[in-house]
PyMOL CGO cylinders between C-alpha atoms (Angstrom):
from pymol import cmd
from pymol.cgo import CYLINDER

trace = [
    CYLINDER, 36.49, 36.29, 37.43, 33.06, 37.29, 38.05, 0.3, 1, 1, 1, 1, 1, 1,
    CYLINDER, 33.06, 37.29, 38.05, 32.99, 39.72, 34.95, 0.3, 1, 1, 1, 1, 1, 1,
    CYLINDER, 32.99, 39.72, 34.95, 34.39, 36.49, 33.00, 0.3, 1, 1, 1, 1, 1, 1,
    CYLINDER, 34.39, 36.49, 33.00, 31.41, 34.36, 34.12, 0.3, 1, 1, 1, 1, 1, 1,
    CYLINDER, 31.41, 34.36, 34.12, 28.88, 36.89, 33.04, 0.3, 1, 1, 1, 1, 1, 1,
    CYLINDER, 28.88, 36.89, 33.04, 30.24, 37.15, 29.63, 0.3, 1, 1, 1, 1, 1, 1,
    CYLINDER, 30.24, 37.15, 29.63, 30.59, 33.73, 29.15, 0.3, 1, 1, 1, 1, 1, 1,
    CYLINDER, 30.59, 33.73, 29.15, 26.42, 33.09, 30.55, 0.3, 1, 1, 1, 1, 1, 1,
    CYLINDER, 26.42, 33.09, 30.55, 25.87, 35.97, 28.20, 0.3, 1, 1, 1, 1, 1, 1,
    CYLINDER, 25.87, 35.97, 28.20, 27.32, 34.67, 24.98, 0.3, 1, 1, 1, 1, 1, 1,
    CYLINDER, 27.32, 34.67, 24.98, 26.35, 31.34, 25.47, 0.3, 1, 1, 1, 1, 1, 1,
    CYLINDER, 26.35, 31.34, 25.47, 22.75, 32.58, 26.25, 0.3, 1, 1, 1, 1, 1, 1,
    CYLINDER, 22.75, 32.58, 26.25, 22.88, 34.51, 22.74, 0.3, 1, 1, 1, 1, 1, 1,
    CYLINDER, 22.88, 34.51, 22.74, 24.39, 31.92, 21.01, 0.3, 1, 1, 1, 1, 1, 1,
    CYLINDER, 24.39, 31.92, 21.01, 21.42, 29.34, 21.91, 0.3, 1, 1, 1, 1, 1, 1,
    CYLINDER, 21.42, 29.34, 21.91, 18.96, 32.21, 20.92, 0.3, 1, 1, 1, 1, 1, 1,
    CYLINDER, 18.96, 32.21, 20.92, 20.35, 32.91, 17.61, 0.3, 1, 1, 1, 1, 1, 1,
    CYLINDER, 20.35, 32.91, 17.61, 20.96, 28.86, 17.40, 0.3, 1, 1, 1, 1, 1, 1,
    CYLINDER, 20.96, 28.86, 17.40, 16.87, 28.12, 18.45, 0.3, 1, 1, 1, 1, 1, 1,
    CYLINDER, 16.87, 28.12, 18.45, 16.01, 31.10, 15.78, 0.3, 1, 1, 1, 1, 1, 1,
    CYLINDER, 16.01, 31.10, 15.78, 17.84, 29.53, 13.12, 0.3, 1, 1, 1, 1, 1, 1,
    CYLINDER, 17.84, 29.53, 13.12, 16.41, 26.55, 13.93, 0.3, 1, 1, 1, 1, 1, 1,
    CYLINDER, 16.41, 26.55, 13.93, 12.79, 27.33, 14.07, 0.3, 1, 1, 1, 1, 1, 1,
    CYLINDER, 12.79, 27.33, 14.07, 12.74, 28.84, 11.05, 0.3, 1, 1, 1, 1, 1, 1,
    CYLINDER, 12.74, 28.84, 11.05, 14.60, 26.17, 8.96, 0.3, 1, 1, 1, 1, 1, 1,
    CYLINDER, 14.60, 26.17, 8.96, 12.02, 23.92, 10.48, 0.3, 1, 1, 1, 1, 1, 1,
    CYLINDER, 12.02, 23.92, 10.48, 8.63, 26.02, 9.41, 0.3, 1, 1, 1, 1, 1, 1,
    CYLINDER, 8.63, 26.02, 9.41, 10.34, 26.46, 6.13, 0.3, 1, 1, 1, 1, 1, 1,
    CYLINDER, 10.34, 26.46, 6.13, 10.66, 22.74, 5.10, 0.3, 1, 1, 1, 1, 1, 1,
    CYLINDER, 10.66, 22.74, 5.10, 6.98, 21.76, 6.02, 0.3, 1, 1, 1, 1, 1, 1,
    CYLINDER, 6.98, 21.76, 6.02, 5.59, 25.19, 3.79, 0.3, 1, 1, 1, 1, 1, 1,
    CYLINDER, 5.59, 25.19, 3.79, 7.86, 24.30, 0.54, 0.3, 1, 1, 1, 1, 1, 1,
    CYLINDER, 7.86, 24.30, 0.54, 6.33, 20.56, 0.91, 0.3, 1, 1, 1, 1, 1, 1,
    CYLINDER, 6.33, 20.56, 0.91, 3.11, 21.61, 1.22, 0.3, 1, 1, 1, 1, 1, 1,
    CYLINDER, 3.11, 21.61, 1.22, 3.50, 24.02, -1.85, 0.3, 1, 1, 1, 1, 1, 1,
    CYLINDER, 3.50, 24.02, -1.85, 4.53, 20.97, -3.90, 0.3, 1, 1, 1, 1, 1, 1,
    CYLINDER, 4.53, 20.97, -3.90, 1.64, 19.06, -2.28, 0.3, 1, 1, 1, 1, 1, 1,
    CYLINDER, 1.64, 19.06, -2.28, -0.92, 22.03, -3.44, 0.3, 1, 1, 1, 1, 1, 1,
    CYLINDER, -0.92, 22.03, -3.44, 0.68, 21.83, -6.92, 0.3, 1, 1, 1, 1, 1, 1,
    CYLINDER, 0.68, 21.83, -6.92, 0.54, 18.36, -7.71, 0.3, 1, 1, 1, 1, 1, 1,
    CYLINDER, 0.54, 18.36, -7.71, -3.06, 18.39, -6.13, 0.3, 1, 1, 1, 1, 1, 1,
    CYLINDER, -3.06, 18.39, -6.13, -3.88, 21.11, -8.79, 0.3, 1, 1, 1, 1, 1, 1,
    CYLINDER, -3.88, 21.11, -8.79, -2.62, 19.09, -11.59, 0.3, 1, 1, 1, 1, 1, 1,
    CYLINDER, -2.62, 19.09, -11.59, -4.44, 16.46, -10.46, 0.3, 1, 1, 1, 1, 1, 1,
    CYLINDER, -4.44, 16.46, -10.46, -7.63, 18.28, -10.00, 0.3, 1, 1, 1, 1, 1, 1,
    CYLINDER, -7.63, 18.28, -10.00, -6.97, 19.89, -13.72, 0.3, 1, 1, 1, 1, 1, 1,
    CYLINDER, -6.97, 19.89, -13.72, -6.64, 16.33, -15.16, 0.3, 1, 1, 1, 1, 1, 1,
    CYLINDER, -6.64, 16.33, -15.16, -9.70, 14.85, -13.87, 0.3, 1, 1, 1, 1, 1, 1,
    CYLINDER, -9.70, 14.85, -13.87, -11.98, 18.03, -14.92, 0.3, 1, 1, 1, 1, 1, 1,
    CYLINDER, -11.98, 18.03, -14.92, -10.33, 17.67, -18.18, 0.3, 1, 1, 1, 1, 1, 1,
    CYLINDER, -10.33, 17.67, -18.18, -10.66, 14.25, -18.26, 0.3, 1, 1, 1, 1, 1, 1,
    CYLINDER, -10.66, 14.25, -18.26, -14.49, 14.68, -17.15, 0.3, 1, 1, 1, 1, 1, 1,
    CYLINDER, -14.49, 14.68, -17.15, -15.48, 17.35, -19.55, 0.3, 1, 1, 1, 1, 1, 1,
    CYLINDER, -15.48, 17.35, -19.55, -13.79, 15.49, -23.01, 0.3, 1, 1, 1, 1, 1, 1,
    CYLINDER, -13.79, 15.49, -23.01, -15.81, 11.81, -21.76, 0.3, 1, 1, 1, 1, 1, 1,
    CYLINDER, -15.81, 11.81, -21.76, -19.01, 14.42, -21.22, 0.3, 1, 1, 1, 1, 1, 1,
    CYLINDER, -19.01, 14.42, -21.22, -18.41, 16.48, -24.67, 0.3, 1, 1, 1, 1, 1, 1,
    CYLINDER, -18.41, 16.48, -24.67, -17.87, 13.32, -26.67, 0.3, 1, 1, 1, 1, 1, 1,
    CYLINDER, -17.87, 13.32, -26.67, -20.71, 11.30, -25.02, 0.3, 1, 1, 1, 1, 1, 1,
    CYLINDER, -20.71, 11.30, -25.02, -22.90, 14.38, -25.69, 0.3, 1, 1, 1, 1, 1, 1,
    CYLINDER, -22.90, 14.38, -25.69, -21.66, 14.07, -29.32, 0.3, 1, 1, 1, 1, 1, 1,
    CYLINDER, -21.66, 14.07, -29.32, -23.96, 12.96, -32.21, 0.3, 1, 1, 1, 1, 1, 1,
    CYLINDER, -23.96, 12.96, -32.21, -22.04, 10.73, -34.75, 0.3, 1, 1, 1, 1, 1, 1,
    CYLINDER, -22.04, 10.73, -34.75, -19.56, 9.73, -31.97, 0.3, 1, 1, 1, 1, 1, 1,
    CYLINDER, -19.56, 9.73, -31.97, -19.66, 6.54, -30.16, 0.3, 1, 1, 1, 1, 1, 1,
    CYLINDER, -19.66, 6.54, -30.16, -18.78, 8.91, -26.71, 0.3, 1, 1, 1, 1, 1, 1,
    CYLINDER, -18.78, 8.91, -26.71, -19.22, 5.75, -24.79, 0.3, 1, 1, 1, 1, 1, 1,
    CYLINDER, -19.22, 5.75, -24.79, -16.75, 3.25, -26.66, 0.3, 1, 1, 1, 1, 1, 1,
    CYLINDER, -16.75, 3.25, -26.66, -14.11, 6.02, -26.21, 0.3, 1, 1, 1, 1, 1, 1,
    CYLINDER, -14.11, 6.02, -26.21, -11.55, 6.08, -23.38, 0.3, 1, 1, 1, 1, 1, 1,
    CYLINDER, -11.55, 6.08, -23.38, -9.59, 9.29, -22.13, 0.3, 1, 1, 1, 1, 1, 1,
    CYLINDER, -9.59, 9.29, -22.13, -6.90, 9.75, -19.64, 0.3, 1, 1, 1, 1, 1, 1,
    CYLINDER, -6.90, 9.75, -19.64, -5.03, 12.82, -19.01, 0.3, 1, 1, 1, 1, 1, 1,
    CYLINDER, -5.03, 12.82, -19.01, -1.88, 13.59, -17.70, 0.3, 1, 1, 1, 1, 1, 1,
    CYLINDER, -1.88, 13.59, -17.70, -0.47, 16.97, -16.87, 0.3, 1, 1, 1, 1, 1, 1,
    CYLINDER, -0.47, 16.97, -16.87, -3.24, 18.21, -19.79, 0.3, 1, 1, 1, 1, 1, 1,
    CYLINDER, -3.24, 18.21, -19.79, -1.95, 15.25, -22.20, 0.3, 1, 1, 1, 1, 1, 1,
    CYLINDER, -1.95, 15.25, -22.20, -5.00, 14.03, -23.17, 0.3, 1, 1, 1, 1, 1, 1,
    CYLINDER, -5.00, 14.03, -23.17, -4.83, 10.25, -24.48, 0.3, 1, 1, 1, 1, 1, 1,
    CYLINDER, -4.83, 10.25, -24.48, -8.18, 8.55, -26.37, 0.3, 1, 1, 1, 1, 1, 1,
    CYLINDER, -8.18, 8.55, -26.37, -8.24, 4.70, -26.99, 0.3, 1, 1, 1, 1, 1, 1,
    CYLINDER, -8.24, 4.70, -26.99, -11.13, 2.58, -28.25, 0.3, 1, 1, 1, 1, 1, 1,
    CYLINDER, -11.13, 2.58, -28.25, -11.50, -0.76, -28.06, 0.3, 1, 1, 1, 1, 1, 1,
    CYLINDER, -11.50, -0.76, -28.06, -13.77, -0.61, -31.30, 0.3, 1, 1, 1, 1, 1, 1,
    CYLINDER, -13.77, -0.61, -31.30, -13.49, 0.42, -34.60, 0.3, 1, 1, 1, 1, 1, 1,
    CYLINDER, -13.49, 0.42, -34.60, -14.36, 4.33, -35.36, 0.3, 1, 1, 1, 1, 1, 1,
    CYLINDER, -14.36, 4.33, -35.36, -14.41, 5.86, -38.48, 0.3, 1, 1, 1, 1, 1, 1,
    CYLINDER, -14.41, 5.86, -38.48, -11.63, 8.25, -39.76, 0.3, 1, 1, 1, 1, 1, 1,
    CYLINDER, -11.63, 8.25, -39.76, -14.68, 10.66, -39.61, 0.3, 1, 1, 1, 1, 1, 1,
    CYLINDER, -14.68, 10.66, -39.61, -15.31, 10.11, -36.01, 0.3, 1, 1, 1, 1, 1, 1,
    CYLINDER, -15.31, 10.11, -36.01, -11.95, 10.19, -35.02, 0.3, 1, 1, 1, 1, 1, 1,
    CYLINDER, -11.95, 10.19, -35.02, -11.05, 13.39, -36.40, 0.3, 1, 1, 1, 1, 1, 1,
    CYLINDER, -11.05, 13.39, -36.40, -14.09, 15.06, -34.55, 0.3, 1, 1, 1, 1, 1, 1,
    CYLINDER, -14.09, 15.06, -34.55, -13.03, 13.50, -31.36, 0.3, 1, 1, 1, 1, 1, 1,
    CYLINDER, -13.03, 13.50, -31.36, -9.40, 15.25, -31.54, 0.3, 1, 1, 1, 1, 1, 1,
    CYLINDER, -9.40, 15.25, -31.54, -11.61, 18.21, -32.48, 0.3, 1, 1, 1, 1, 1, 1,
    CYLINDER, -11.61, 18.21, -32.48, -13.46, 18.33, -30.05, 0.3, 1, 1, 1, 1, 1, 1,
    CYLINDER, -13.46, 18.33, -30.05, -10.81, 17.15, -27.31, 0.3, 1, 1, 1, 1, 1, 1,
    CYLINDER, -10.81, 17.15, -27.31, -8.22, 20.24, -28.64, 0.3, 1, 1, 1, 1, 1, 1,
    CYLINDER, -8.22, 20.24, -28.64, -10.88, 22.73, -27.72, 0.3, 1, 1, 1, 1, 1, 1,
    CYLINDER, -10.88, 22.73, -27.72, -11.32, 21.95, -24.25, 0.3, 1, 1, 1, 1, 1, 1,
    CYLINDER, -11.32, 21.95, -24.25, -9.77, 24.98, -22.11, 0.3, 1, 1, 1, 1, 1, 1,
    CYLINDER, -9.77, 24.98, -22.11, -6.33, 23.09, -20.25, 0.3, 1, 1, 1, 1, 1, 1,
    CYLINDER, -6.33, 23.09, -20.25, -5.51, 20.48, -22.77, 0.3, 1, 1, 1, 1, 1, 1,
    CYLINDER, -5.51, 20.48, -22.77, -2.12, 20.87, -23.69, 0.3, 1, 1, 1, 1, 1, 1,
    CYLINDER, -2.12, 20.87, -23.69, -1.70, 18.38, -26.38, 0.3, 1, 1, 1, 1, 1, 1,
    CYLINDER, -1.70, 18.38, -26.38, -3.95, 15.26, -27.83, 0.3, 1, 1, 1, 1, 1, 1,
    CYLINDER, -3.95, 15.26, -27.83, -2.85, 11.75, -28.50, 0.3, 1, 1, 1, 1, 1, 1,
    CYLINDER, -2.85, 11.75, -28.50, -5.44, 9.06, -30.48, 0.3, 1, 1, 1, 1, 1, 1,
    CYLINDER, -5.44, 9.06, -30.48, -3.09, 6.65, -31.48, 0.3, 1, 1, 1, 1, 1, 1,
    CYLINDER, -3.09, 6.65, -31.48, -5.32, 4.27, -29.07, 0.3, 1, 1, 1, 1, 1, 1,
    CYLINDER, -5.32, 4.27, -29.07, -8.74, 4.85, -31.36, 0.3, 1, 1, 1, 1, 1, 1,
    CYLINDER, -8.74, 4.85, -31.36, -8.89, 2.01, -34.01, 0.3, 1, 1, 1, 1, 1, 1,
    CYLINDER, -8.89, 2.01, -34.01, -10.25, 3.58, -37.03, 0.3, 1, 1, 1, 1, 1, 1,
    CYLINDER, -10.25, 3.58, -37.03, -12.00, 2.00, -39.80, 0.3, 1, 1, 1, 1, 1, 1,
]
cmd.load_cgo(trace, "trace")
């Protein structure tokens, strides 16, 4: 009976260890893959506003463009310019120019600059 009682103490005591293993390292798993998503979307959202920065800084730095009449907004490196006042086709055209060469931007949208 004794010998019974030891391996029963024994196997539960290595069942909780495996058991409190398994469970610690589910539990320092879940926080690290959230905080990897965390860091990522940070990135992004870091890459969008320095992209966002340097087209508003290239255009206003722009002769012939009317840098500060032009709105940008960026979105995982979509970058979208709107106006509220009429460009010409001109300036327009050197505004997507200028936006497309801009190191991140993935695409350019100017459906939102009124043209003349």
């Amino acid at each position: 009976m004794k010998k019974f009682a030891i391996a029963a103490a024994t196997a539960t005591a290595l069942t909780l260890t495996m058991a409190n293993a398994a469970f610690a390292q589910q539990s320092t798993q879940a926080p690290m893959t959230i905080a990897a998503g965390e860091v990522t979307k940070a990135k992004e959202a870091t890459s969008d506003t320095w992209i966002t920065t340097k087209v508003k800084s290239d255009l206003l730095t722009e002769k012939g463009i009317p840098g500060s009449d032009i709105k940008v907004e960026t979105n995982k490196g979509v970058v979208s310019l709107s106006s509220t006042t009429a460009i010409t086709e001109s300036q327009k055209k050197m505004a997507i120019d200028i936006t497309k060469k801009i190191n991140g931007v993935k695409a350019v949208s100017a459906d939102g600059l009124k043209a003349e």
